[in-house]
N, C-alpha and C positions, 0 to 999 in steps of 0.2 A: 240712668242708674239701673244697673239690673238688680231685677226683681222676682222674675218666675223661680220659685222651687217647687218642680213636680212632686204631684201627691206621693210617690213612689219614692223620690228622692230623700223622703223622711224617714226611711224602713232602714236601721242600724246593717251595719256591711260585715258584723264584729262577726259574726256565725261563719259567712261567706271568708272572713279573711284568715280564720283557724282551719276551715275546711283546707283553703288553698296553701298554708302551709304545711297542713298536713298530709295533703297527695300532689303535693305540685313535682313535676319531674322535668328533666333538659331535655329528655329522649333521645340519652346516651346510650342507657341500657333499659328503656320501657321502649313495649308496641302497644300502641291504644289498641281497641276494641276493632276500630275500624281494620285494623290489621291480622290483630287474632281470630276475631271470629266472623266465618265465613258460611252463611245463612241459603238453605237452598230459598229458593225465590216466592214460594209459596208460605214457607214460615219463619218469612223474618219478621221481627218483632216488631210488630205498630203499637204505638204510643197512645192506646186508645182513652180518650176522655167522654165517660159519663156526660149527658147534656147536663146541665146548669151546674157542670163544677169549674175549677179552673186547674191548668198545670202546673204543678210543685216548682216549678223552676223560680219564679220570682222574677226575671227578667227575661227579654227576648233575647233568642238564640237566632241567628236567623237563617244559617246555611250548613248543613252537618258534612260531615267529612267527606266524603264522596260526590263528583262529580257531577249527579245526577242521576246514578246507577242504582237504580231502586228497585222494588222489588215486581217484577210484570207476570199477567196471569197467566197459568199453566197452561192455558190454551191457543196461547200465542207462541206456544213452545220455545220459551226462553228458559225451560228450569237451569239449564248449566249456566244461565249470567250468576256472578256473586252479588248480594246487596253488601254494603260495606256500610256498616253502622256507626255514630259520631256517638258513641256512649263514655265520656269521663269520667272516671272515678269521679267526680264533682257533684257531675249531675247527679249521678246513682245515687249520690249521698243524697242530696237538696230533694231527691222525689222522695226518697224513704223518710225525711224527716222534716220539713213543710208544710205549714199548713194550704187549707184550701181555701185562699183568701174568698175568689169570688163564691164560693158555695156558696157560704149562709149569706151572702146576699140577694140570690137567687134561688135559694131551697125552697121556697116557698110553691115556684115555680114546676121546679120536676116534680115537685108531689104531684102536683094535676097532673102535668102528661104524666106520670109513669100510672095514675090511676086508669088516666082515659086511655091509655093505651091497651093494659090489663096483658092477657097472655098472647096479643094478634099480633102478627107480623109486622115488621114494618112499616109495608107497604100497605098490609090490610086499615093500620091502626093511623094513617094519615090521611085513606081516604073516607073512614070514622068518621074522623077529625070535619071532613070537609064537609060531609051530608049533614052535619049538626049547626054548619052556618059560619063553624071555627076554623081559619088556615091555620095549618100548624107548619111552621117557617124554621128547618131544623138550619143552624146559623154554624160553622165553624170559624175559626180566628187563632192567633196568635194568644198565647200566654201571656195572662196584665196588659190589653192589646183595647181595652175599651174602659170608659168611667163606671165606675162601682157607686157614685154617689155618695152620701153618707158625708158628705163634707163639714168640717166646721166652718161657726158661719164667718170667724177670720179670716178666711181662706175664700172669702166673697173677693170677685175680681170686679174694680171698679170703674169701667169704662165710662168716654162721654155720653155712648149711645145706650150707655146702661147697666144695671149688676148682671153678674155670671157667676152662679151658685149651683153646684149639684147634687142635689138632694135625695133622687133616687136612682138606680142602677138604670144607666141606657137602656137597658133593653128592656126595663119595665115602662119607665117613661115611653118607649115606641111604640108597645104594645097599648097603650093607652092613648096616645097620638093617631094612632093608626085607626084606632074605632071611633073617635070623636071625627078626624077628617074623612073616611068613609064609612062609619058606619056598620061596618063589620069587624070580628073579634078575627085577633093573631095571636096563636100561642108561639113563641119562640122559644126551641129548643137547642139552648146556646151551651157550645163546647170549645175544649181548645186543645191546641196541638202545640208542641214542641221544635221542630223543625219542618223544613218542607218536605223528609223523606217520611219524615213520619206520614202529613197528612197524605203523603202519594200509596204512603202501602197503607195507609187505612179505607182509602178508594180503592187499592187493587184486591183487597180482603172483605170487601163488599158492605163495605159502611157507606152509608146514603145520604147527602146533606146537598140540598138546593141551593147554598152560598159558601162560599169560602172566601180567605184571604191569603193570599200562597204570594211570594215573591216575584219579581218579574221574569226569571229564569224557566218557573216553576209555572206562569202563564202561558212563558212561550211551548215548553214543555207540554200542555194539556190542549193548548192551540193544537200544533202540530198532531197532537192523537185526535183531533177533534172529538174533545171530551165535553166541549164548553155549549150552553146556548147564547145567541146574539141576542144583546140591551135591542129592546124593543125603540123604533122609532119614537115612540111617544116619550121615549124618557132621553131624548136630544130635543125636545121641543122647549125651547127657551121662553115661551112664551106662557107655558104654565107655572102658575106659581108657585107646587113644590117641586119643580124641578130645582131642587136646590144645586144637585152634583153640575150641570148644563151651563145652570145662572151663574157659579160659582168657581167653577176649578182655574187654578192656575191657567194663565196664554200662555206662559210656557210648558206644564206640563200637557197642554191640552195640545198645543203640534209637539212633543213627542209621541205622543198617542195618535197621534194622527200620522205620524211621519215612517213610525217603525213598522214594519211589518213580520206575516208569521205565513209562508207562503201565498205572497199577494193578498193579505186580507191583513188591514191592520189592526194594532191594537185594541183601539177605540172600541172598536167592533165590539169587544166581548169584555174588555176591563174596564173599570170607575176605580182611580186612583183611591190610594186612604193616606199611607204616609211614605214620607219620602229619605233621601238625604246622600247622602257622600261617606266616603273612607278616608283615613286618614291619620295623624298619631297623636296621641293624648302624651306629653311630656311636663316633666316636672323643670320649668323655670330657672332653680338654683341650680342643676345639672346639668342640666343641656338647652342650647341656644335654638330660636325658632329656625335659623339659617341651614342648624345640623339638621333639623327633621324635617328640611322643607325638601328630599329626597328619599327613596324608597332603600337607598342602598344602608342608611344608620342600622336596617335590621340587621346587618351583616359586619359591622362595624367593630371591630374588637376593643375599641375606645370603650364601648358600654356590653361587654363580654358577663353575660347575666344580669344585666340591670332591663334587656327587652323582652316585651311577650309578643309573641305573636300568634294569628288567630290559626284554630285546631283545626279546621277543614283545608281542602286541597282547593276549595274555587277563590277563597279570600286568596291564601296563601298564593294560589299562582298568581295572579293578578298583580300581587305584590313586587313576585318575583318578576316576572316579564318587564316590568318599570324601572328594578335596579338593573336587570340583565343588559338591556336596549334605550338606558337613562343619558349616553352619549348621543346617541336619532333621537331621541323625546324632545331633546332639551337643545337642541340645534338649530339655529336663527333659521337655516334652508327647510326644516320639517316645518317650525311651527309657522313659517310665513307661509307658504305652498297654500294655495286656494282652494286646495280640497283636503285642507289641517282635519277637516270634522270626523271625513269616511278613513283617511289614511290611519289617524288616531285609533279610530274603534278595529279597525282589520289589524295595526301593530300590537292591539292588547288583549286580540282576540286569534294569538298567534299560534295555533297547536299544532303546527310543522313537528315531527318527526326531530329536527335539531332542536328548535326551541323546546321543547320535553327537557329532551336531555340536558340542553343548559341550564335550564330550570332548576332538574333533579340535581345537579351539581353544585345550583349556588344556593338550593334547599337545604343541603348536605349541611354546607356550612355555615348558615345559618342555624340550623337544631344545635351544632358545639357552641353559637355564642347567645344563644337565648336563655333567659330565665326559664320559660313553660312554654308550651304549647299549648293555649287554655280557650275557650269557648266564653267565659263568665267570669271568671274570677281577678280577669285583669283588671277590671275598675275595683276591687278591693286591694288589688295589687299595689296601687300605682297613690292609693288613698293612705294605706299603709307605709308607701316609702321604702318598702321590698325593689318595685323598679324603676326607673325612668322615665321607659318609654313603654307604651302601648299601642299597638296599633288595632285601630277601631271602627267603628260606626258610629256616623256624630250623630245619630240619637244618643246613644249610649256613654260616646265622647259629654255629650250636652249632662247629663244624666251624671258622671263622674267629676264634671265639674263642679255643678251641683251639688253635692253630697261633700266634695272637698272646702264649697266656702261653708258651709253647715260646722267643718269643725276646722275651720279657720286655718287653712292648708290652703295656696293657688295652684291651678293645675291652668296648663294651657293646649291650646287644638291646632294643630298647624295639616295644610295638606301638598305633600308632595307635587314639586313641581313637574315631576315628569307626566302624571296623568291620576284621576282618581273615578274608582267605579262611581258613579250615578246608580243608585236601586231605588226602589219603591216598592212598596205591598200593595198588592192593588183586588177589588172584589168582581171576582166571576161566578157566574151560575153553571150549574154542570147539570150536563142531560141527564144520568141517573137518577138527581132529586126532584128536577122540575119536570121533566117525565111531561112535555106539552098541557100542561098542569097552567090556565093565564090566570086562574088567580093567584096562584103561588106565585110566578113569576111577578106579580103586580105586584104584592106584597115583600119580594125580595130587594125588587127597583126602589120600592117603597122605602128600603130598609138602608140601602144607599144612599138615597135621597136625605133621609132621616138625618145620620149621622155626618152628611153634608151641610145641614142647616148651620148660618153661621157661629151660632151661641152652642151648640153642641162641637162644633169641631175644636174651639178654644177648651171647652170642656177636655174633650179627648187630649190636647195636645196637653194641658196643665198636668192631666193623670199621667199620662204614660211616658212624658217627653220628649219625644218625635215628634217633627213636623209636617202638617199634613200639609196635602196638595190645592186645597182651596185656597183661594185668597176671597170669596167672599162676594166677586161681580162690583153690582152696584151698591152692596152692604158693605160699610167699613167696619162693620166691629175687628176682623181676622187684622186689618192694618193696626186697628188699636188698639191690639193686644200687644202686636209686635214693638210699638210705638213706649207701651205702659212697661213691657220689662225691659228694653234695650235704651230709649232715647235718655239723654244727658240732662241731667238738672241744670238749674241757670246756673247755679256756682261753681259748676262743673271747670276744672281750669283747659286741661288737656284733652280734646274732642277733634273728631273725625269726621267725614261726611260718608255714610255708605248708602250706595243707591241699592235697593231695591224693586225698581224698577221692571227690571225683566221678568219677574214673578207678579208681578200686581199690574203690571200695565200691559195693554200690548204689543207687540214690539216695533222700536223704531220712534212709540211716543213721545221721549222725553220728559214725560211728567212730572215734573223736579215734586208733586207734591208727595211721591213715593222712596226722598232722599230723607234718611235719617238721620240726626245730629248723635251721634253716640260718644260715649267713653273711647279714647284712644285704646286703652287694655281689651277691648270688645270685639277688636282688630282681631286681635291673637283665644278669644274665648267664645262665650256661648252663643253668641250671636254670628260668629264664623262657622260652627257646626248648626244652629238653626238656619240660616237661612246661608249660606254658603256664597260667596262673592260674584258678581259677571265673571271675574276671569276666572277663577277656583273652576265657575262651570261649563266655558269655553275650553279648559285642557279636561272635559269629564269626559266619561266615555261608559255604553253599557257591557255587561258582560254578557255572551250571549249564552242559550243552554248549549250544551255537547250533544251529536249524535252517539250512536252504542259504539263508534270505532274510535271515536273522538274520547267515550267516557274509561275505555277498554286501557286507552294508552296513559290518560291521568290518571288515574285511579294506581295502575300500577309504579308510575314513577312515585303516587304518595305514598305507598306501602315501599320503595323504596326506599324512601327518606326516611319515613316512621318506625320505619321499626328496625331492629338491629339486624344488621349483615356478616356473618361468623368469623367470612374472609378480613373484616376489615376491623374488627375486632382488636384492638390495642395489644401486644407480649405486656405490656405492665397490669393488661386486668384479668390476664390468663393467670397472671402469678396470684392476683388478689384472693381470685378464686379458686386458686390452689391453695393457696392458705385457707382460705374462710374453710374447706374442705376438710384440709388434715385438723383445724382445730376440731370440726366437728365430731370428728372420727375418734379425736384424742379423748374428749367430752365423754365419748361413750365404751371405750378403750378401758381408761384408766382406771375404773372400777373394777372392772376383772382381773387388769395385772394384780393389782393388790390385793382383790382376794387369793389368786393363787399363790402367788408372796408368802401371805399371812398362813 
């Protein structure tokens, strides 16, 4: 019987779903931001977050409109790149009018640093910080992206191996962890960013933080500048006992990380997973059949001509598109049996030929005339409201909307294309500007990995925020029985399923039947399809990888293509509109002076 409804899952959508019908658009006649405005490189606008507040947005955003085209420093003589900014009327709205959830959870906090910092630099004011015996650990993250604690105590999870309550803010409880297991004070100066172009141009504009959480595009992206430092040997040592992240991550995400590389140097190297998950479409049941949206091509489908949204950036959006463009080779008995199905999959979805562009921008086109919005957030009030259909999403988010829909007694289901589905993760690296060969900072950031790797924190995390992390836990079962406590089937259960699990909790090739769950047949098609995602769902997965500047040069332009209106192509029925709307304006202001000279 499932059970988990994320702490976040309880925050009313009624705000979110008046804003969305109040600026939702088909991007007939709207250009976003991303198109309008066009930022020299030096002052395009970072997203910057105060330590210990949090971002207005209320939910994760995870990839903004632009390919990767961020804003790079003047001295690299890039000024003529554009940054192409993912700004929605939405969002604009939800930061001006929002509270700051996690502030007053952690104000207590900035008061000290902003005191010990006083008028000193930075740099000066952290290494203060350290000749007084205190690491000051400035943390960046994702929006609503960690536990805030404060729980009620119904909301105690009641495992075999024990209760799970969260009482005070992660990062207080670390900072308290942290001095009782070594002994020395951590101040953490915890912020959060909006998307990853954000936190990229608030590094290139000279903001300093020793850890971040950025996406896996946005890792490989900071690899490749060799921005990052290497996880210290000592925190692969499985044989220490808070290596939690070591003891604990997924075998499977552990050889992806091991598998991928970033010119010969792989993942591992410099990232410790946090949360994970798949793409995919959130549809409404009574509308449309799991069969219709187990293909990327419904987005383009005039059968539901305004009942779809789909996502406002150009890296989801291509993704999408590539799978319905080349859904005849995806989906073809000779691709998917081929012995090398893994590398072929990831090079066909990772296709940015000069043609496929174009095909792209073409079945882009026509996709903008049959969607409901181009939207970033507002599609889980969308789709909860009954405005659309379909969504296409992130099964966090998917997981999260479902959520929220049996809350007011509405079924929503997650299905994922069978042509192929990205695989992303967020994952924590260190960056040489913060740690600055700094090993107790660095000890203290591992620390801080480690931390929120511990098994009873990471169920914490996943309860709060809804996404599924990368741990399964090792030789700790609590992470399986959580999964066990909101997915498996009560005994009276009539109609039940068996889903392995397996490849995430075991390692591979064991067979470990004691990682097969007996679930709800309906579980097949919901929350437990966007949490932990099927073997085959993640056999047809595939990463996306980042763009270089040639590569970001040609998407960027085919999504300003699509996005925004083209003069030539322009309808005669809306030329006349607007010749109307025209003369009545004229007449409006007209008619008052014929009749005074009349009179």
């Amino acid at each position: 019987m499932f059970k988990k409804v994320p702490k976040r899952a309880k925050i009313p959508l009624f705000l979110t779903a008046v804003l969305s019908a109040a600026f939702v658009g088909t991007g007939v006649l709207s250009c976003p931001a991303d198109c309008a405005v066009v930022l020299p490189a030096r002052t395009a606008g970072a997203a910057v977050v105060s330590a210990g507040s949090a971002g207005a947005s209320g939910v994760q955003e995870r990839i903004p409109a632009a390919a990767g085209n961020t804003a790079e420093p003047a001295a690299d003589e890039k000024t003529g790149e554009a940054v192409i900014e993912d700004q929605t009327e939405e969002a604009v709205i939800e930061d001006q009018t929002e509270d700051q959830a996690e502030e007053a959870v952690i104000e207590d906090k900035t008061e000290d640093q902003a005191e010990e910092a006083g008028d000193e630099s930075r740099a000066g004011s952290a290494a203060a910080g350290q000749s007084e015996g205190t690491i000051r650990l400035r943390v960046s993250n994702w929006e609503e992206y960690i536990d805030l604690g404060d729980w009620d105590e119904e909301e105690t999870i009641e495992l075999p191996s024990g209760d799970i309550i969260g009482e005070n803010s992660m990062v207080r409880d670390f900072e308290d962890w942290y001095f009782e297991t070594y002994g020395r004070r951590v101040k953490v100066e915890y912020s959060t960013f909006g998307t990853n172009e954000d936190l990229y141009n608030m590094l290139t504009l000279g903001d300093e933080y020793d850890l971040v959480c950025p996406s896996e595009y946005m890792i490989m992206k900071l690899m490749a500048e060799d921005r990052l430092v290497p996880l210290s040997e000592e925190f692969f040592d499985t044989s220490l006992e808070y290596n939690y992240y070591s003891r604990g991550v997924s075998p499977f995400i552990r050889r992806m990380f091991e598998e991928k590389e970033i010119d010969g140097e792989p993942w591992k190297k410099y990232a410790a997973g946090y949360m994970w998950g798949v793409t995919g479409i959130v549809y409404n049941p009574e509308d449309v059949t799991y069969e219709q949206c187990s293909t990327w091509k419904i987005l383009g489908d005039p059968a539901f001509r305004h009942r779809v949204t789909i996502k406002d950036n150009v890296r989801d959006s291509y993704f999408a598109a590539v799978g319905a463009v080349k859904s005849d080779l995806l989906t073809s008995e000779e691709f998917i049996s081929s012995p090398d199905y893994a590398l072929r999959l990831e090079e066909e979805m990772n296709d940015t030929s000069p043609e496929m562009i174009a095909r792209v921008q073409e079945y882009l086109k026509d996709v903008k005339d049959n969607v409901y919005s181009f939207e970033t957030d507002s599609g889980k009030a969308d789709m909860i409201t009954g405005k659309v259909a379909l969504n296409y999403q992130w099964s966090g988010d998917a997981v999260y909307t479902l959520d929220q829909a049996d809350e007011d007694d509405f079924t929503l289901e997650f299905a994922v294309p069978m042509e192929s589905t990205n695989i992303y993760f967020d994952g924590w690296v260190m960056l040489q500007c913060g740690i600055n060969g700094d090993p107790d900072r660095q000890h203290a950031a591992e620390a801080f990995i480690n931390f929120l790797s511990r098994p009873d924190n990471v169920i914490r995390n996943m309860y709060y925020i809804g996404y599924t992390s990368v741990l399964s836990g090792g030789e700790d079962p609590r992470i399986l029985e959580y999964a066990q406590y909101n997915y498996e089937a009560e005994d009276d259960e009539e109609e039940t399923a068996e889903y392995d699990l397996g490849y995430f909790f075991a390692e591979e090739g064991s067979g470990d039947e004691d990682y097969v769950l007996t679930v709800p047949s309906e579980q097949l098609h919901r929350q437990l399809s966007g949490a932990y995602p099927s073997e085959d769902v993640i056999r047809r997965s595939s990463i996306m990888t980042y763009f270089n500047e040639e590569q970001n040069a040609a998407i960027n332009q085919m999504w300003i293509n699509v996005r925004c209106l083209d003069i030539r192509e322009f309808p005669a029925a809306g030329w006349l509109v607007l010749a109307a709307a025209a003369g009545a304006v004229i007449w409006l202001f007209v008619r008052p002076w014929i009749k005074n000279k009349a009179g």
